[in-house]
N, C-alpha and C positions, 0 to 999 in steps of 0.2 A: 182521646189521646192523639196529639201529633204524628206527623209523621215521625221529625225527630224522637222524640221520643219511643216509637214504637223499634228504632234499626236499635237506640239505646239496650232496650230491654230484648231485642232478639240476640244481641251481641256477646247476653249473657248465657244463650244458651250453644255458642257455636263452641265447638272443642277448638282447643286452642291449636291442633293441628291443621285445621283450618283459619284461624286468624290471618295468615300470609293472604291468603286469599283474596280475604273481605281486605286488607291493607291496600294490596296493589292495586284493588278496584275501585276504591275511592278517591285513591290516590289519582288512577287513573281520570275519574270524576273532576277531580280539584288542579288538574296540572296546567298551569300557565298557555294557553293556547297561541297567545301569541308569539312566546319564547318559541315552542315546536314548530309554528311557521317561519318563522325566522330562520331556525336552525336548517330546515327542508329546502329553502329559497336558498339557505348559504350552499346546501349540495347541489342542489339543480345549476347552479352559477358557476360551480366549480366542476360540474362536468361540461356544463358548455363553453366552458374556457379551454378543456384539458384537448392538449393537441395530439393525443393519440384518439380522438371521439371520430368512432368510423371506422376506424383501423382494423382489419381482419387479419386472420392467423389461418395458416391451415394446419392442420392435426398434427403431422410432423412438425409442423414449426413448434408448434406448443409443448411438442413431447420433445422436442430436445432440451427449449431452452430449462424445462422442467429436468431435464436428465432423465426421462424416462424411457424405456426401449420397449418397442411397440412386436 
């Protein structure tokens, strides 16, 4: 028996409350890897462009502009 075939016929024993499961982990198995590098390369690009990168706060600052009272 193949592999293929062996996840086949286990798939028929998983309850189907677990089929999410086995879905997203295939899924995960099968997903465009290049598309996800791409996508990673467009955030790293767009933090190292962002002109607040560096920029610190201290506690107060953050808890105002947040409205929060400390």
């Amino acid at each position: 028996m193949s592999d293929r075939e062996r996840i086949i016929q286990l798939l028929d024993e998983v309850p189907a409350y677990k089929l999410g499961y086995v879905l997203a982990y295939v899924q995960g198995l099968t997903a465009d890897e290049d598309a996800d590098d791409a996508y990673c390369e467009q955030l790293y690009q767009h933090y190292l462009n962002d002109p607040e990168r560096g920029q610190t706060y201290t506690e107060d600052e953050v808890c105002k502009e947040l409205g929060i009272a400390l």
